[in-house]
C-alpha positions as CSV (number, residue, x, y, z in Angstrom):
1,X,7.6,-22.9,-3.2
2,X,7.2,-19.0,-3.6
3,X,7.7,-17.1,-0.4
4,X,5.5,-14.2,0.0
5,X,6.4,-11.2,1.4
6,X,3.9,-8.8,2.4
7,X,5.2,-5.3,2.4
8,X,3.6,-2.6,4.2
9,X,3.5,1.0,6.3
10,X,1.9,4.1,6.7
11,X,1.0,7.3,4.6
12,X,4.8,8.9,3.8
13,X,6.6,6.1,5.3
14,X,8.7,4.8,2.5
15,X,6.5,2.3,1.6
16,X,6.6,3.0,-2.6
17,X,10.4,3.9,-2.2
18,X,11.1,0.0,-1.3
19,X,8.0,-1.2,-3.1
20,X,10.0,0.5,-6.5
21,X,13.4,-0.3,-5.6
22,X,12.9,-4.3,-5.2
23,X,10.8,-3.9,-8.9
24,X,13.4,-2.2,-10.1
25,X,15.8,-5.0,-9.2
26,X,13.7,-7.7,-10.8
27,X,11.3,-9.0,-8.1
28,X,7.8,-9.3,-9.3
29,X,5.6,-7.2,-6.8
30,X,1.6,-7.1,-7.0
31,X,0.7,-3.5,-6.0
32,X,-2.4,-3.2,-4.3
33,X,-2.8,0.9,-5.4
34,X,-2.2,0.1,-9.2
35,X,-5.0,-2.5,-8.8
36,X,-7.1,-0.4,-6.5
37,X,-7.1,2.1,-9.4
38,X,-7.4,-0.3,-12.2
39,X,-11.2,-1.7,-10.5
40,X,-12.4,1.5,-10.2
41,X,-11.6,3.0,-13.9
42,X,-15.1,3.6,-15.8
43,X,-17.1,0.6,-16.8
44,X,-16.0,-1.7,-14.2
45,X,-18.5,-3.1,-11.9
46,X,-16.6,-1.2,-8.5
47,X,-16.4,2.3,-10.4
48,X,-20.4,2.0,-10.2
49,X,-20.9,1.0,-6.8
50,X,-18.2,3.9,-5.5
51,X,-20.0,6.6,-8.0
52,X,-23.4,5.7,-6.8
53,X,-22.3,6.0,-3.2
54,X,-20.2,9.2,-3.5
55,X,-22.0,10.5,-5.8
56,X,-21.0,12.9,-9.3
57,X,-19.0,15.1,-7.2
58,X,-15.9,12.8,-7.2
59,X,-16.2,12.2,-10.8
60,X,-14.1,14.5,-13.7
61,X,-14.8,15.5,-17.2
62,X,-13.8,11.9,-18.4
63,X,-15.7,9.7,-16.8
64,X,-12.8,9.0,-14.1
65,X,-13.0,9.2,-10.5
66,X,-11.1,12.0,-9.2
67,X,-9.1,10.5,-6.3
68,X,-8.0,13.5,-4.9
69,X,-11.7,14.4,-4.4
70,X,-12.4,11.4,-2.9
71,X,-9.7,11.4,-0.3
72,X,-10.6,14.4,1.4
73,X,-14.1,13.0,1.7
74,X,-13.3,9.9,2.9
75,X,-10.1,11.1,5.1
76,X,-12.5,13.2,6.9
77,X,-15.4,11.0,7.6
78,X,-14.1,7.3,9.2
79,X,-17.5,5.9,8.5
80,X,-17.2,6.9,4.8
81,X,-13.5,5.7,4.8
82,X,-15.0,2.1,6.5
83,X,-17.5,2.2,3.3
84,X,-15.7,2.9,0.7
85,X,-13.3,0.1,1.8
86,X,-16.0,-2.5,1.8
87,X,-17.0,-1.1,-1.4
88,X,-13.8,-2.1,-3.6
89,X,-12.5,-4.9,-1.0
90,X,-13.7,-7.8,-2.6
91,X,-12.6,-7.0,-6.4
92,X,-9.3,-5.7,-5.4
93,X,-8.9,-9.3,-3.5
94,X,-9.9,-11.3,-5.8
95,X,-7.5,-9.9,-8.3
96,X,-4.2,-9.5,-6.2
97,X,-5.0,-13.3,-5.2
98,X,-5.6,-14.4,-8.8
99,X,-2.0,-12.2,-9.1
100,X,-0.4,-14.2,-6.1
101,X,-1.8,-17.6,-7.9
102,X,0.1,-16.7,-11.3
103,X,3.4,-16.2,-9.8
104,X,3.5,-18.9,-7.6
105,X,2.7,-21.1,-10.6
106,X,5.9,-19.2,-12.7
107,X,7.4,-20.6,-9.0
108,X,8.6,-17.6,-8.6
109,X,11.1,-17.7,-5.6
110,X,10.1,-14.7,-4.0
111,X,6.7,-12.4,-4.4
112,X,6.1,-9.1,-2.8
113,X,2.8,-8.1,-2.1
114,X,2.7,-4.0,-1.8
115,X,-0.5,-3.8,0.3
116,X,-0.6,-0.2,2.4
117,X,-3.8,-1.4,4.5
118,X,-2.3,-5.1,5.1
119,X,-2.8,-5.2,8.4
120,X,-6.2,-3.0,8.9
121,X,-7.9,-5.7,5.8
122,X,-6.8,-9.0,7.4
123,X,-4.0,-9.8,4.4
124,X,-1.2,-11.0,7.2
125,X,-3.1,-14.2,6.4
126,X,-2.1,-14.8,2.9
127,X,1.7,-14.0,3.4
128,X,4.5,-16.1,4.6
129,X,6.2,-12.8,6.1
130,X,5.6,-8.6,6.7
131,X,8.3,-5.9,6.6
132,X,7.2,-2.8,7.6
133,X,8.7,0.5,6.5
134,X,8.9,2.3,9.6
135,X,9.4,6.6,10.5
136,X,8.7,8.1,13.9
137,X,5.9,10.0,14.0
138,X,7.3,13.6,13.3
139,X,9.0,12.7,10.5
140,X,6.0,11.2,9.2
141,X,4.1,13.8,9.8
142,X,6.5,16.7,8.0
143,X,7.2,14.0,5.2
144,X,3.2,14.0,4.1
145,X,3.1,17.5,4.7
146,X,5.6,18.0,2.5
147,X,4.7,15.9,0.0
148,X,0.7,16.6,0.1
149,X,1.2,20.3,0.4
150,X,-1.3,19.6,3.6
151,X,-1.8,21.6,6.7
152,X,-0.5,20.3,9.7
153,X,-4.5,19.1,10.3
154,X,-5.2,17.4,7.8
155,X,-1.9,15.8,7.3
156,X,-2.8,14.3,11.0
157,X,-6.4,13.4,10.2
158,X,-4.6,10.9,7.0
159,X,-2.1,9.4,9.7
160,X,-4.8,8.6,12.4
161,X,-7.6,7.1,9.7
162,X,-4.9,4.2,9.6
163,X,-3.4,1.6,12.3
164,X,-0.1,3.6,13.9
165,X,3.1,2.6,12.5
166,X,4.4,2.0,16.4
167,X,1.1,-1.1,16.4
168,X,2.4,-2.2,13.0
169,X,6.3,-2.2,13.8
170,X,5.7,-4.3,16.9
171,X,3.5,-7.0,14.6
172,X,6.1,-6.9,11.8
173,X,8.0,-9.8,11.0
174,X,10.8,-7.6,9.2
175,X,11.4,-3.5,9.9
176,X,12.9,-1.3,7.7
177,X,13.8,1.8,9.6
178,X,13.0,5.1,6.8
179,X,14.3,7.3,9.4
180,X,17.4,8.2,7.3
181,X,18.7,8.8,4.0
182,X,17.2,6.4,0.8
183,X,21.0,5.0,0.7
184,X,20.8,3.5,4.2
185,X,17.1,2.6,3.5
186,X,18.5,0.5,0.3
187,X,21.6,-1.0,2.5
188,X,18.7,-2.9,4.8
189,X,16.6,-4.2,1.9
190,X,19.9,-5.5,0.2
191,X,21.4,-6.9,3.9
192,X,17.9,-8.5,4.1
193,X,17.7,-10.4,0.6
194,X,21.2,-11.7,0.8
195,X,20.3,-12.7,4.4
196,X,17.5,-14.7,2.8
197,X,19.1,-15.8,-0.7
198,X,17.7,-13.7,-3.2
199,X,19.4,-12.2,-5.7
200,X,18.2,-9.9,-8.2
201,X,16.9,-11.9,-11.7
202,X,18.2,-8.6,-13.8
């Protein structure tokens, strides 16, 4: 039996940082973003439905949807965020479940399931356990600022259109505290596989 780890956080968290660090040591991991942008590439049924919603504005020279373009809208308007998730739920489902399905017939010992919204779109049911990446609040804050190049506003407006991490970290089955340096980040995710009995396949 595969044992299904559902792996989640917020915006600047850590989230990819473990997400790539257990790929790169062998564990096969179904990433909710990669297929998020895979169902919406031109010619797929969801790239119509989010086009004819949004409209051409959010749509570049190729054909592709511009995702920066679409975050601020949808960042900025919760009932436009709410939309566009009902939008691409069901084809982005479908194929990380037909994902999960493949691996757990490989019996693949452990699967990781990379899901940034896990919580908010009702996936806790479909995993045998969650670890959270966790940050306080200000570091979260500076972190996307940071990264985004955002102002302080709007940076806030992206934390708040998602569940806290405090709500999350208190439903988490597993908390990996981002607070410090990626070494001591690492240190938890090894302590926590060899706790559990997984080694690396590479």
């Amino acid at each position: 039996m595969s044992h299904v780890l559902g792996l989640t956080g917020g915006i600047a968290s850590g989230k990819s940082t473990v997400s790539q660090y257990l790929k790169k040591s062998g564990f096969p991991v179904i990433d909710a973003d990669i297929i998020a942008r895979g169902v919406m590439e031109p010619d797929e049924p969801t790239y119509s439905k989010v086009v004819d919603f949004f409209g051409d504005e959010i749509v570049n020279r190729d054909r592709s949807i511009n995702r920066k373009r679409l975050g601020e809208i949808v960042f900025g308007d919760s009932e436009k965020l709410r939309h566009l998730n009902a939008l691409v739920h069901e084809d982005i489902f479908n194929e990380i479940m037909k994902k999960k399905k493949e691996m757990s017939e490989r019996k693949e010992p452990l699967i990781i399931m990379d899901i940034p919204l896990l919580y908010e779109t009702g996936y806790e049911k479909y995993v045998d356990e969650v670890m959270v990446v966790y940050t306080d609040y200000v570091t979260q804050l500076n972190r996307l600022k940071n990264r985004d190049q955002l102002t302080e506003a709007e940076a806030i407006e992206r934390i708040e259109a998602q569940e806290s991490l405090e709500i999350k970290k208190n439903k988490a089955d597993v908390i990996i505290d981002n607070n410090g340096t990626i070494h001591q980040t690492i240190l938890q995710i090894d302590e926590w596989l060899t706790k559990n009995g997984y080694s690396s396949p590479l």
